[in-house]
GUFITI-68283 format. One record per residue (C-alpha): z, y, x; residue number from 1; residue in three letters; chain. Coordinates in nm, 4 decimals. Layout:
<pts>
@up: Z	north: Y	east: X	resi: NUM	resn: ALA	chain: A
...
</pts>
This chain:
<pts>
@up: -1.2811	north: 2.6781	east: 2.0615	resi: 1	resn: UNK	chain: A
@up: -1.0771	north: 2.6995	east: 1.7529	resi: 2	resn: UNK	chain: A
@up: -1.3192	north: 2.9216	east: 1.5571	resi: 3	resn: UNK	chain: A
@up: -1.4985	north: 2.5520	east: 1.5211	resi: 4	resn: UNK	chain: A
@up: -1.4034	north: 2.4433	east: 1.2441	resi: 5	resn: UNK	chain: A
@up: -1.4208	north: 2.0494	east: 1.3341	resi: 6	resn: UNK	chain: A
@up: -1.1477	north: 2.1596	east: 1.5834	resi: 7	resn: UNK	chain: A
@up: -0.9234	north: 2.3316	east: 1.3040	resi: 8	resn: UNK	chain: A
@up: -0.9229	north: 1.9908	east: 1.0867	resi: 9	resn: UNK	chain: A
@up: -0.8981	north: 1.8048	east: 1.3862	resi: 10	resn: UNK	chain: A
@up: -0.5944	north: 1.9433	east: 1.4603	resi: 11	resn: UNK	chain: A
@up: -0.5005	north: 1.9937	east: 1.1493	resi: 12	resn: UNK	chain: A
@up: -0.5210	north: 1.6174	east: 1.0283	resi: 13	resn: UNK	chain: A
@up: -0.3245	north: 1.5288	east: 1.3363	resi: 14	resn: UNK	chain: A
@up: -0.0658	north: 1.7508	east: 1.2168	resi: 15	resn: UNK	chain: A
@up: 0.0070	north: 1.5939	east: 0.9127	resi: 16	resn: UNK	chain: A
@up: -0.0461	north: 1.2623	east: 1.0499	resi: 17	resn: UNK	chain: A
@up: 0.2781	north: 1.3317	east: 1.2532	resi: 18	resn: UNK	chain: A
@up: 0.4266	north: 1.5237	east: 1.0612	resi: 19	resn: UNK	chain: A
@up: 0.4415	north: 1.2641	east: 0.8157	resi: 20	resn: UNK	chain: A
@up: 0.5302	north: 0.9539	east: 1.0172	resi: 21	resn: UNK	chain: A
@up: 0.7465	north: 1.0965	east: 1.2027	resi: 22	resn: UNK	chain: A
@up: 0.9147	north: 1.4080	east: 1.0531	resi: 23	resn: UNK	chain: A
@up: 0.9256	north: 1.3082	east: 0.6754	resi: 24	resn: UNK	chain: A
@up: 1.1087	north: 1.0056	east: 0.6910	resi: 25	resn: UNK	chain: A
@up: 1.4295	north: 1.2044	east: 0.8676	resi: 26	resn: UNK	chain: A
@up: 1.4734	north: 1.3580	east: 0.4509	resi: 27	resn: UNK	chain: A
@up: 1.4519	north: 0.9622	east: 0.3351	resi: 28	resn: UNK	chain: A
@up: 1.6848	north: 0.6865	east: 0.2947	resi: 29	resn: UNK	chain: A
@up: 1.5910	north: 0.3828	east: 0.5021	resi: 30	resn: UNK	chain: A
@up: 1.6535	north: 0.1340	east: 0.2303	resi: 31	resn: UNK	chain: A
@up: 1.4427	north: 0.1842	east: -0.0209	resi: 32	resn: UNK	chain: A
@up: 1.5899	north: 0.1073	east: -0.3990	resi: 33	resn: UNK	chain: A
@up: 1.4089	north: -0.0878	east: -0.6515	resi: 34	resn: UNK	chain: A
@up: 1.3792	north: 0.0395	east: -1.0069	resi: 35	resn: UNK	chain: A
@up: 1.5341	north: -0.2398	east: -1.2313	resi: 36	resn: UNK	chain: A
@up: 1.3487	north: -0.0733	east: -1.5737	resi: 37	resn: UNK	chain: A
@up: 1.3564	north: 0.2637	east: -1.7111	resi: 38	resn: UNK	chain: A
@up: 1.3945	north: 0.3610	east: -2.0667	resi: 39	resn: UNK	chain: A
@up: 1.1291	north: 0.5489	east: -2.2726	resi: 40	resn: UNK	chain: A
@up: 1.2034	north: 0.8554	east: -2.5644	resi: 41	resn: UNK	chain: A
@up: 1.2687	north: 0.5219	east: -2.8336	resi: 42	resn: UNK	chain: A
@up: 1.5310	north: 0.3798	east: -2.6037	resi: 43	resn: UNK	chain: A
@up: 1.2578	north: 0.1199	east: -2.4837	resi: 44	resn: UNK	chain: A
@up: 1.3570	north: -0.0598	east: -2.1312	resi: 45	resn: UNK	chain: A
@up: 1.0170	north: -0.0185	east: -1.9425	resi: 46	resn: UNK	chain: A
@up: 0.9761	north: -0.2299	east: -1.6723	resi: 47	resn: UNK	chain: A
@up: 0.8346	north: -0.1555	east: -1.3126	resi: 48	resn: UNK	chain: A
@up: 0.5456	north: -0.1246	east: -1.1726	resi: 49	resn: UNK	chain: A
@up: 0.5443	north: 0.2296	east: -1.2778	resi: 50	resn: UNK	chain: A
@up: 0.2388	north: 0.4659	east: -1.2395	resi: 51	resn: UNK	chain: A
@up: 0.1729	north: 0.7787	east: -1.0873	resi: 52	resn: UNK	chain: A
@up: 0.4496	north: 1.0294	east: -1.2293	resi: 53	resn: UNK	chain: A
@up: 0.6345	north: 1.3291	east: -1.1053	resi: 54	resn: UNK	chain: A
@up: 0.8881	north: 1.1440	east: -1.0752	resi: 55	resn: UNK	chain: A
@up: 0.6873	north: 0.8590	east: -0.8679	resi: 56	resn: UNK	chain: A
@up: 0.3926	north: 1.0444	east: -0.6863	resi: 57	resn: UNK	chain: A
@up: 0.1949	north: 0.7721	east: -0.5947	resi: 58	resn: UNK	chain: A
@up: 0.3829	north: 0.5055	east: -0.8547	resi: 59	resn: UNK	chain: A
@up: 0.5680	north: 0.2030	east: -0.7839	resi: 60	resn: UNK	chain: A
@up: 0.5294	north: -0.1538	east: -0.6763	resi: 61	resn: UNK	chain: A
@up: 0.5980	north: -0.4707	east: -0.8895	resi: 62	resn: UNK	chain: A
@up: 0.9876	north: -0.4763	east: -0.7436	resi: 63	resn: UNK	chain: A
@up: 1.0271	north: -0.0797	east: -0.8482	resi: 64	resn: UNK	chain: A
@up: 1.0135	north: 0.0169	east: -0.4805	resi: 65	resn: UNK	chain: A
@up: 0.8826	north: 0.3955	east: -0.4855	resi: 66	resn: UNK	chain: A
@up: 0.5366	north: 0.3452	east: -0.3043	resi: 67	resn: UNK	chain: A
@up: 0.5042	north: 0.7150	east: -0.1795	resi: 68	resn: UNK	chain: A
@up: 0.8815	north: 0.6276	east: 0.0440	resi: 69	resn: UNK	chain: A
@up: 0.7451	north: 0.2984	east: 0.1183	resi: 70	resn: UNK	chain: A
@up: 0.4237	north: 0.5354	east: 0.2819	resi: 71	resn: UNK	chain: A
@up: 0.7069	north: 0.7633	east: 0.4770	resi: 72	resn: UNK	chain: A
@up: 0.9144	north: 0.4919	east: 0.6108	resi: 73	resn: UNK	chain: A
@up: 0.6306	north: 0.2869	east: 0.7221	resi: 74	resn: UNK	chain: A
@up: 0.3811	north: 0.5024	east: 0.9068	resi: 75	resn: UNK	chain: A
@up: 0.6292	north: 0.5487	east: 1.2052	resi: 76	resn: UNK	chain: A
@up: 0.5619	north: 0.1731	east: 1.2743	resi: 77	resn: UNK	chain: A
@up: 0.2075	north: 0.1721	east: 1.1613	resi: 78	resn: UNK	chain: A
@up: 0.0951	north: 0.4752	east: 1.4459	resi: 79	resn: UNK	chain: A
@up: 0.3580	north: 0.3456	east: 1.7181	resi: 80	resn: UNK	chain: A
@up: 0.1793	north: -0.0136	east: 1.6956	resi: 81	resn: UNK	chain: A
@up: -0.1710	north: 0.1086	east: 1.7077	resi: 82	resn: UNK	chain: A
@up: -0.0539	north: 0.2923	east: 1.9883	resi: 83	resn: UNK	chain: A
@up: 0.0890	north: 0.0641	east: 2.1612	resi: 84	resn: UNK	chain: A
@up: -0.1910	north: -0.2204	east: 2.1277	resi: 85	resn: UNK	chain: A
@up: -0.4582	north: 0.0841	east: 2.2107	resi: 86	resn: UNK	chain: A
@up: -0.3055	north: 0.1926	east: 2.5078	resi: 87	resn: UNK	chain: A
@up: -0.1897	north: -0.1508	east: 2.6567	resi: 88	resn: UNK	chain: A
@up: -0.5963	north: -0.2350	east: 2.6390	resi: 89	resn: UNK	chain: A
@up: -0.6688	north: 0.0811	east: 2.7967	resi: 90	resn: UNK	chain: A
@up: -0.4243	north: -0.0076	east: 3.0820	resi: 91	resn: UNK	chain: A
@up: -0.5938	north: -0.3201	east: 3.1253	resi: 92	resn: UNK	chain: A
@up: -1.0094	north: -0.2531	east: 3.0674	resi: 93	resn: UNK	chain: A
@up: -0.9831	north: 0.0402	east: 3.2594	resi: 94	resn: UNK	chain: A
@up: -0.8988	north: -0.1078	east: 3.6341	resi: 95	resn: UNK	chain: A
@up: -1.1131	north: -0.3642	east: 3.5455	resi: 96	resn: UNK	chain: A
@up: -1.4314	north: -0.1972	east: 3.4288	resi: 97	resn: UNK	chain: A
@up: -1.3765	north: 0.0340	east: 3.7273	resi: 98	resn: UNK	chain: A
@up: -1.3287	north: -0.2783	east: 4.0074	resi: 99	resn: UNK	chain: A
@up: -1.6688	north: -0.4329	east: 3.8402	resi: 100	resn: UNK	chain: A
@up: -1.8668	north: -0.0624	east: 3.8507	resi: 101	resn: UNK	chain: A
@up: -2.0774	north: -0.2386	east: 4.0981	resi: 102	resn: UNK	chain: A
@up: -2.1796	north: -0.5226	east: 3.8604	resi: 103	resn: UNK	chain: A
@up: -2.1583	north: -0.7622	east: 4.1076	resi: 104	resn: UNK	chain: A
@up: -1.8432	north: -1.0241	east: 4.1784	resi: 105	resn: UNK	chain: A
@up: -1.6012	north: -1.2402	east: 4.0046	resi: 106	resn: UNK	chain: A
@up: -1.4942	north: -0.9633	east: 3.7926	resi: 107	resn: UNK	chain: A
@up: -1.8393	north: -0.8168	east: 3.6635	resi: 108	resn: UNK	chain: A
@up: -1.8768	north: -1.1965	east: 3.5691	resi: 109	resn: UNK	chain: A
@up: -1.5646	north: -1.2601	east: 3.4149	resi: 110	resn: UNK	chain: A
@up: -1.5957	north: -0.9287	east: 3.1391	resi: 111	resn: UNK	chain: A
@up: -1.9105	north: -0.9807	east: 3.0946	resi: 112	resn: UNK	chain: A
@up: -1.9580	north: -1.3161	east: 2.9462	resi: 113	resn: UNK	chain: A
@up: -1.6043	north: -1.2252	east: 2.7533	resi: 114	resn: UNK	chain: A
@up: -1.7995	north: -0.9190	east: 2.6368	resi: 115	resn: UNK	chain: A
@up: -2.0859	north: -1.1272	east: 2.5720	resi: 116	resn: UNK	chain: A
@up: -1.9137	north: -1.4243	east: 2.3444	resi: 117	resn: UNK	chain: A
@up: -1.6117	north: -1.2260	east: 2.2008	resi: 118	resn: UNK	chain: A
@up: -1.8817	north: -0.9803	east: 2.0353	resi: 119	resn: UNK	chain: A
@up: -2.0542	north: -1.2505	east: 1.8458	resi: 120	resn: UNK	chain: A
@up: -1.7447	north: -1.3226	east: 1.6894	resi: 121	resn: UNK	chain: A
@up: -1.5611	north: -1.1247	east: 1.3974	resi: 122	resn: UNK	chain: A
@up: -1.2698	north: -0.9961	east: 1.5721	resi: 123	resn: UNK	chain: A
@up: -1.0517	north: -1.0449	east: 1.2461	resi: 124	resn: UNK	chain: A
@up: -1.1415	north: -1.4306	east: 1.2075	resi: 125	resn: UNK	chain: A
@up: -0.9990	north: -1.4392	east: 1.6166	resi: 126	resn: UNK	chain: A
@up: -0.6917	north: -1.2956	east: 1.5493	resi: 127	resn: UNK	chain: A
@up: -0.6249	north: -1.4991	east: 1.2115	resi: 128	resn: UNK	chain: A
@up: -0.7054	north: -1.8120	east: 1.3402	resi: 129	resn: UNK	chain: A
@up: -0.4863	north: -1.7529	east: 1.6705	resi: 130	resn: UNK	chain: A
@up: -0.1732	north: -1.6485	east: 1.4138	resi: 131	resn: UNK	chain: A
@up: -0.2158	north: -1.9562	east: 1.2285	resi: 132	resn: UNK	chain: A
@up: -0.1983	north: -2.1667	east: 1.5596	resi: 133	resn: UNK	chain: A
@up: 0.0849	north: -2.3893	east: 1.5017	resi: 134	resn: UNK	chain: A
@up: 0.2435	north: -2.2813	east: 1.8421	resi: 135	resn: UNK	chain: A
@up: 0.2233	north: -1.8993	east: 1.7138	resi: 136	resn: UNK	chain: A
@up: 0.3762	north: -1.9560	east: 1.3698	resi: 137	resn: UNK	chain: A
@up: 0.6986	north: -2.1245	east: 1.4806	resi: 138	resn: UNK	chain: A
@up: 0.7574	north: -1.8782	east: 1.8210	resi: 139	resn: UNK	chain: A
@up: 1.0325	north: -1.6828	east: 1.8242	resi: 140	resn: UNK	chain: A
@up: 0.8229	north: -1.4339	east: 2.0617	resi: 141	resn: UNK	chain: A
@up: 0.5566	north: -1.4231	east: 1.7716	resi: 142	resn: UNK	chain: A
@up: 0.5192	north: -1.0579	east: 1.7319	resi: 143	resn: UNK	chain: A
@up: 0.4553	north: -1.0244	east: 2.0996	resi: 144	resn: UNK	chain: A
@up: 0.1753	north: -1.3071	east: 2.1500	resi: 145	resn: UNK	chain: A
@up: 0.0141	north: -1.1262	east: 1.8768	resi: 146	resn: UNK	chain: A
@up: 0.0264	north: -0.8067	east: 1.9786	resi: 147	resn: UNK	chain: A
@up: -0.1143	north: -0.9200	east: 2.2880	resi: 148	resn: UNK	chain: A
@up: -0.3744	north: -1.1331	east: 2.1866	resi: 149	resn: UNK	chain: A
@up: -0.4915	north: -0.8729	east: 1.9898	resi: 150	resn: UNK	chain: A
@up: -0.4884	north: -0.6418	east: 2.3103	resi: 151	resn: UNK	chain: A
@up: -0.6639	north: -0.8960	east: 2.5467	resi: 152	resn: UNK	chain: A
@up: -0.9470	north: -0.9632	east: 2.2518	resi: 153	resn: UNK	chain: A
@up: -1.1556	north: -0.6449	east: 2.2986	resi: 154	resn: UNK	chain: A
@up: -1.0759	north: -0.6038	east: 2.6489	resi: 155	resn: UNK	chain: A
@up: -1.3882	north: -0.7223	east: 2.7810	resi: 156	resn: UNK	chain: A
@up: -1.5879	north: -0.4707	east: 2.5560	resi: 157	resn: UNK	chain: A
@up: -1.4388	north: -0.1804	east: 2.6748	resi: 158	resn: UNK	chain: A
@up: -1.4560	north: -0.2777	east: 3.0330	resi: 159	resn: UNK	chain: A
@up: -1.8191	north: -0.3916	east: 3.0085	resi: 160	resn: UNK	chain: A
@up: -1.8971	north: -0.0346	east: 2.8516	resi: 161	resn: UNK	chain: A
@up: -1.6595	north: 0.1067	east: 3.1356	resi: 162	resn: UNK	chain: A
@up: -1.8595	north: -0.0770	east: 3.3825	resi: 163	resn: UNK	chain: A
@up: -2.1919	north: 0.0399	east: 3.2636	resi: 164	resn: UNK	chain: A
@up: -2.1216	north: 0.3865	east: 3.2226	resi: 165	resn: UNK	chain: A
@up: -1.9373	north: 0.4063	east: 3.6057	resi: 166	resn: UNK	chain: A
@up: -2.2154	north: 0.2051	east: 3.7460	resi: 167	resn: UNK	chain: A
@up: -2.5118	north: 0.4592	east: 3.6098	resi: 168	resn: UNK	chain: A
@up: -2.3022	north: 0.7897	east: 3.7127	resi: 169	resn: UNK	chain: A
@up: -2.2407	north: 0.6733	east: 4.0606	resi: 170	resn: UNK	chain: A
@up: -2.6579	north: 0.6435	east: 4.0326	resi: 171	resn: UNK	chain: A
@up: -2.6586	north: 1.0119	east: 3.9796	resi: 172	resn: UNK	chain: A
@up: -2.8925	north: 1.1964	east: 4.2657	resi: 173	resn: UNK	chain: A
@up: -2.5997	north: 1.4670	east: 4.3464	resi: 174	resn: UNK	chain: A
@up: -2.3451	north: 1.1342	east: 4.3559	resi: 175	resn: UNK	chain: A
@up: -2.5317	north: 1.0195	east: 4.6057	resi: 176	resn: UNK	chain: A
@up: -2.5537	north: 1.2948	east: 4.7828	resi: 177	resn: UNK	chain: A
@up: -2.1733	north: 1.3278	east: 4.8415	resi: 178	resn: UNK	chain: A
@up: -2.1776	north: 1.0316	east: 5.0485	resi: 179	resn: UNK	chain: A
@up: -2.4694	north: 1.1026	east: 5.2479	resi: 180	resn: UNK	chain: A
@up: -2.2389	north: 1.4328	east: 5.3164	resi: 181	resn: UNK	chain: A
@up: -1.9736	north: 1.2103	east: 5.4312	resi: 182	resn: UNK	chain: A
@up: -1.7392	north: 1.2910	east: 5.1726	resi: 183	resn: UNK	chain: A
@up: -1.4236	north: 1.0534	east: 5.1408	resi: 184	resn: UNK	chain: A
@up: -1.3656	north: 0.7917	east: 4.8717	resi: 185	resn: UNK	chain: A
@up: -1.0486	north: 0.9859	east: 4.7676	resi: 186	resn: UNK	chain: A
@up: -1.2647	north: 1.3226	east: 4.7402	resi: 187	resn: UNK	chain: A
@up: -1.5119	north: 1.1609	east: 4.5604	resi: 188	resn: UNK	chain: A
@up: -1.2149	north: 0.9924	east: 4.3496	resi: 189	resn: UNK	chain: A
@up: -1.0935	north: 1.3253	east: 4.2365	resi: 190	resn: UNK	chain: A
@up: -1.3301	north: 1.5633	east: 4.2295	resi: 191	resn: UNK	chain: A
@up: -1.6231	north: 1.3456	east: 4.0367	resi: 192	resn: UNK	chain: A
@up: -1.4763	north: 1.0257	east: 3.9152	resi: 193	resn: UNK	chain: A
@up: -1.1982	north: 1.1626	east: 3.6974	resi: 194	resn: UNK	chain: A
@up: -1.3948	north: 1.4229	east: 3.5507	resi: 195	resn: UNK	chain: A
@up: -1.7038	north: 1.1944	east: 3.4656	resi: 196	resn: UNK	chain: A
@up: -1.4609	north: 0.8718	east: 3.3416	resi: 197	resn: UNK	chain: A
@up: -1.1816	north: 1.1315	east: 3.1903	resi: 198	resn: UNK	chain: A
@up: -1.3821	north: 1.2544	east: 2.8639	resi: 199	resn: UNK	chain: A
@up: -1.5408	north: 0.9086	east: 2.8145	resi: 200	resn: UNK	chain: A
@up: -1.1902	north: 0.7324	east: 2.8223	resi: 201	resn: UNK	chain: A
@up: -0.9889	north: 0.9982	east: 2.5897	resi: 202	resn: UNK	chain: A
@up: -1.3451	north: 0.9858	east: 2.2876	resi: 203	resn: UNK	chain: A
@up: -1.3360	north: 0.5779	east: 2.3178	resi: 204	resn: UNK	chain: A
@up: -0.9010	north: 0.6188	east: 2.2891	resi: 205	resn: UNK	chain: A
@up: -0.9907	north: 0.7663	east: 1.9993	resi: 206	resn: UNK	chain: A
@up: -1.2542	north: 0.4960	east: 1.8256	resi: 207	resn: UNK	chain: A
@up: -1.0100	north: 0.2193	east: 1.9520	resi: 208	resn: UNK	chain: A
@up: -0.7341	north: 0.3752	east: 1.7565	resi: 209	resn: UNK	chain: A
@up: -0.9532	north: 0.4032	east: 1.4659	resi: 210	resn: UNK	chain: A
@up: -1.0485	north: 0.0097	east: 1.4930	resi: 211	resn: UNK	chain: A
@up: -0.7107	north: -0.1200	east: 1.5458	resi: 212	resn: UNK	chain: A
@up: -0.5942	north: 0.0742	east: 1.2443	resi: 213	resn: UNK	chain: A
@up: -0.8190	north: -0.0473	east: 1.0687	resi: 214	resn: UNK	chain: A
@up: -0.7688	north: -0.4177	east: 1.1808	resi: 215	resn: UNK	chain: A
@up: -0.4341	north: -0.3715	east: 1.0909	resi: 216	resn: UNK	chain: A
@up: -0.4796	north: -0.3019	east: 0.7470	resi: 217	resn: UNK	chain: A
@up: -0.7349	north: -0.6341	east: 0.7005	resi: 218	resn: UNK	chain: A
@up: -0.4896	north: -0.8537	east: 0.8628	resi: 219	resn: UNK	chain: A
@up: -0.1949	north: -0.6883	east: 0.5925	resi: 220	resn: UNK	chain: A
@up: -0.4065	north: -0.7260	east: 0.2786	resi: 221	resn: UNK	chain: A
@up: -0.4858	north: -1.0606	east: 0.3947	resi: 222	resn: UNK	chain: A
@up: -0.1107	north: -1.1556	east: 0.4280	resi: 223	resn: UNK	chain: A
@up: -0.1040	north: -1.1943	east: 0.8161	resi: 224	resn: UNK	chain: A
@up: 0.2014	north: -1.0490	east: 0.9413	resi: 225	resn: UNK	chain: A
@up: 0.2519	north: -0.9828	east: 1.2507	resi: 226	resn: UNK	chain: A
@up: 0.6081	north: -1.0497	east: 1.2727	resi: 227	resn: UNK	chain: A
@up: 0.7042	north: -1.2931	east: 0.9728	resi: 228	resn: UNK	chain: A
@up: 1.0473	north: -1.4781	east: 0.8555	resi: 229	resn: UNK	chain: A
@up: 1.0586	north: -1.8651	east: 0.6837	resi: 230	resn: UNK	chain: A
@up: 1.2721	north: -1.8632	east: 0.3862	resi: 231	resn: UNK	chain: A
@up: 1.3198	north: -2.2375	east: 0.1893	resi: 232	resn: UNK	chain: A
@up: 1.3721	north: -2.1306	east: -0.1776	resi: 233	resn: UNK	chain: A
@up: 1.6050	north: -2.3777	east: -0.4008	resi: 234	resn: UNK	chain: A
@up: 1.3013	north: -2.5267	east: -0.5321	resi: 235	resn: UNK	chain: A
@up: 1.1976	north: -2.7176	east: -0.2146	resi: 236	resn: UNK	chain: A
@up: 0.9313	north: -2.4636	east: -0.1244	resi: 237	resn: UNK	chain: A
@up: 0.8890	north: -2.2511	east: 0.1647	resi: 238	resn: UNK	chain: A
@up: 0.8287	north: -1.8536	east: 0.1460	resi: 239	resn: UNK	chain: A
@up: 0.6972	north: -1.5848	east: 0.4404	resi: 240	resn: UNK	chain: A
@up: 0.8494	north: -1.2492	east: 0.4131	resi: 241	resn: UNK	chain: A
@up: 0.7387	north: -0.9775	east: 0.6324	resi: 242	resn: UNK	chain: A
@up: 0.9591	north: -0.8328	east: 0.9282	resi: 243	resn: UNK	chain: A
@up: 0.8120	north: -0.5154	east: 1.0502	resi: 244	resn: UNK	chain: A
@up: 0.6539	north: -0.2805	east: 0.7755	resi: 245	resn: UNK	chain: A
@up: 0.3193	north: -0.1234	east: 0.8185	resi: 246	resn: UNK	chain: A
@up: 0.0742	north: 0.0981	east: 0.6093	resi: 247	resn: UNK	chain: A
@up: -0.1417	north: -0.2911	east: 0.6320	resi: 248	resn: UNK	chain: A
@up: 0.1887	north: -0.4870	east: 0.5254	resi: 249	resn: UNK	chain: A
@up: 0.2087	north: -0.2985	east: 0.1998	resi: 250	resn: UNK	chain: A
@up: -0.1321	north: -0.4586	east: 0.1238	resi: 251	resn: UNK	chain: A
@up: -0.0067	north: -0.7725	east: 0.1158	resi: 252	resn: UNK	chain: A
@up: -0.0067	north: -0.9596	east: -0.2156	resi: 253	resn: UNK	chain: A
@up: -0.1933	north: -0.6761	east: -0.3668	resi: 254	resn: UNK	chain: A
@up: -0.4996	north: -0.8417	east: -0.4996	resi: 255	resn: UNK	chain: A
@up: -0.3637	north: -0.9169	east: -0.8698	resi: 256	resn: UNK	chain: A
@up: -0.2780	north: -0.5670	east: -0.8798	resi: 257	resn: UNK	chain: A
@up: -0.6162	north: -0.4063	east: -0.8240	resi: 258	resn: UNK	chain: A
@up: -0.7500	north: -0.4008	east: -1.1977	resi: 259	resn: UNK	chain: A
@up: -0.4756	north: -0.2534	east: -1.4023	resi: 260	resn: UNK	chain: A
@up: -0.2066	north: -0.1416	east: -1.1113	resi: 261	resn: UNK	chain: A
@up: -0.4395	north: 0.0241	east: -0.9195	resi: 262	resn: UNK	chain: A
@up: -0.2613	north: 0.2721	east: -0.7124	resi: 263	resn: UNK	chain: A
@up: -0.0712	north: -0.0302	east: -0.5778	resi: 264	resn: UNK	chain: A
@up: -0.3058	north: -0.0608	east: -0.3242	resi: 265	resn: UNK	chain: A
@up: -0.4541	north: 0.2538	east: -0.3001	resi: 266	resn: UNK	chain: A
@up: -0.1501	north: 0.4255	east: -0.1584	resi: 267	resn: UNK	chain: A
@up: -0.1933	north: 0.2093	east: 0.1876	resi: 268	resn: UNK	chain: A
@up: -0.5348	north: 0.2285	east: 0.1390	resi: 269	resn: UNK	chain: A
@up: -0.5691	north: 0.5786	east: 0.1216	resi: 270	resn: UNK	chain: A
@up: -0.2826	north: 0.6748	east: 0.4201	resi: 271	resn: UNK	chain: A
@up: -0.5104	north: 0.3885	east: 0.6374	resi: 272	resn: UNK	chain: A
@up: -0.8293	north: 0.5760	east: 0.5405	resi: 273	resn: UNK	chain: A
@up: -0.6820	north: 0.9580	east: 0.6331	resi: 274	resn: UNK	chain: A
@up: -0.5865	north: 0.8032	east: 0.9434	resi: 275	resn: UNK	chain: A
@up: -0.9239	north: 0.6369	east: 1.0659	resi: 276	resn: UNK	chain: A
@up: -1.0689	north: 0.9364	east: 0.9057	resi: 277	resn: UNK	chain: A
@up: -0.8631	north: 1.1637	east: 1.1495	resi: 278	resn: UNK	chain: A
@up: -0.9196	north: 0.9538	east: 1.4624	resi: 279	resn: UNK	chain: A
@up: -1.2794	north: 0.9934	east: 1.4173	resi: 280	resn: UNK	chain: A
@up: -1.2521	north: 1.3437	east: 1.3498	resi: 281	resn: UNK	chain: A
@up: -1.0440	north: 1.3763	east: 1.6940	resi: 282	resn: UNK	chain: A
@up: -1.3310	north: 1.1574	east: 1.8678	resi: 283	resn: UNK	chain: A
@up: -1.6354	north: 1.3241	east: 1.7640	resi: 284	resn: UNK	chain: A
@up: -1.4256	north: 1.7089	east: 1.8243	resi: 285	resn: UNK	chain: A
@up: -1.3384	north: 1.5257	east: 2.2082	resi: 286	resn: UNK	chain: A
@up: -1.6846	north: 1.4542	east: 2.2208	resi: 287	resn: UNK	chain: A
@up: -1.8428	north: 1.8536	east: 2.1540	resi: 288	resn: UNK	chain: A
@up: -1.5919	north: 2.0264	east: 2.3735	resi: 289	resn: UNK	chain: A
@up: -1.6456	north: 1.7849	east: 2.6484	resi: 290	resn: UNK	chain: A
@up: -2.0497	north: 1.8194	east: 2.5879	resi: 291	resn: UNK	chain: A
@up: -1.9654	north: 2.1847	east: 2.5818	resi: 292	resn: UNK	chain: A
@up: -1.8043	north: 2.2191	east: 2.9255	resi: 293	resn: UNK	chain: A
@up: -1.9719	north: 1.9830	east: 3.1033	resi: 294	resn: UNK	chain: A
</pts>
């Protein structure tokens, strides 16, 4: 197995992935300092954002925060969210799309037509047009509505595929022939369920993690947080800030910077990327070994 070498970077991305999230940031500071100017060989004051230096790796933002700590300190919430929203759906689609494997009933019903009228619809115009609901913006439980609107969303899709896929294997002729042999429900449970649904549940774990990441970091360079603050500046108007910093957070407010601060946004952009990249990567090894063995 790991002479394959889609198994060795497999791995290997995952490695870094938490080794970086979650090991890194133990060697940084939690508050990150802005750079208030730096001074040039003339004794010039040179004000931030700074580029790509040894002394900045991957530059600064507008305020002088370092963007490479910003990375660090961020991708333990980034990967614990996506986690979290992946594996709530999972809990969810998975009893479902198992209950409706006959496609018959009040459930069958229900995920299909969700299925069926959530997937004509952009799943990122959903989710911004629920966080702009007046109701959402002013809750104090805002951060949790979202997170589990976003869950609920695409639950109909997986269970639907859930459904399907169930439905055709308990088709299969040597299925069938378990109950004809008078096998019990549990048996059958164990022994043939769990190894048919098992490796179709951990490659789609994978792809979800790879959407949600990547819905994340739309919804962050579109200035949607998922947890926000009001502020009312002196002048009479009102600001958002962000309360819970994410590789898609950093995105925010990013567009001006794009032609001549470039690696403002490419630092998120490229630590979203790596990780979609390695979720895929994890999928499509998931998906050979379990071809393999089966």
């Amino acid at each position: 197995m790991m002479k394959n070498p889609i198994y060795i970077t497999a791995i290997s991305c995952l490695f870094l992935l938490f080794v970086f999230c979650f090991i890194l940031p133990i060697w940084f500071p939690s508050d990150i300092e802005g750079i208030v100017f730096l001074t040039n060989d003339e004794g010039d004051m040179i004000f931030p954002p700074f580029p790509p230096s040894s002394e900045f790796w991957l530059g600064t933002d507008s305020l002088g925060h370092d963007m490479f700590q910003q990375l660090v300190l961020n991708g333990q919430n980034t990967l614990l969210l996506v986690f979290l929203i992946v594996i709530l759906r999972f809990m969810i689609a998975v009893p479902l799309g198992y209950f409706a494997r006959k496609k018959t009933g009040f459930i069958f019903w229900t995920i299909e037509k969700s299925h069926h009228y959530l997937s004509a619809l952009p799943v990122l115009l959903l989710v911004i047009l629920f966080m702009n609901l007046a109701i959402v913006e002013a809750s104090s439980m805002r951060m949790g509505l979202v997170i589990m609107f976003i869950v609920v969303i695409e639950v109909g899709r997986l269970s639907y595929i859930l459904s399907n896929d169930i439905h055709l294997f308990y088709q299969k002729p040597y299925y069938e022939a378990t109950k004809m042999i008078g096998s019990t429900f549990w048996h059958r449970f164990k022994k043939y369920d769990l190894r048919h649904i098992g490796p179709t549940l951990a490659v789609m774990f994978m792809l979800e993690l790879a959407k949600v990441m990547l819905l994340i970091g739309q919804l962050g360079f579109l200035s949607m947080f998922i947890s926000q603050q009001w502020f009312t500046l002196e002048g009479g108007g009102i600001e958002i800030q962000n309360r819970f910093g994410t590789w898609g957070s950093l995105l925010a407010d990013t567009r001006d910077h794009i032609r001549h601060e470039f690696w403002i946004p490419l630092a998120p952009v490229i630590a979203i990327t790596f990780a979609m990249f390695t979720f895929h990567l994890c999928a499509e090894a998931l998906k050979k070994y379990f071809s393999k063995n089966n």
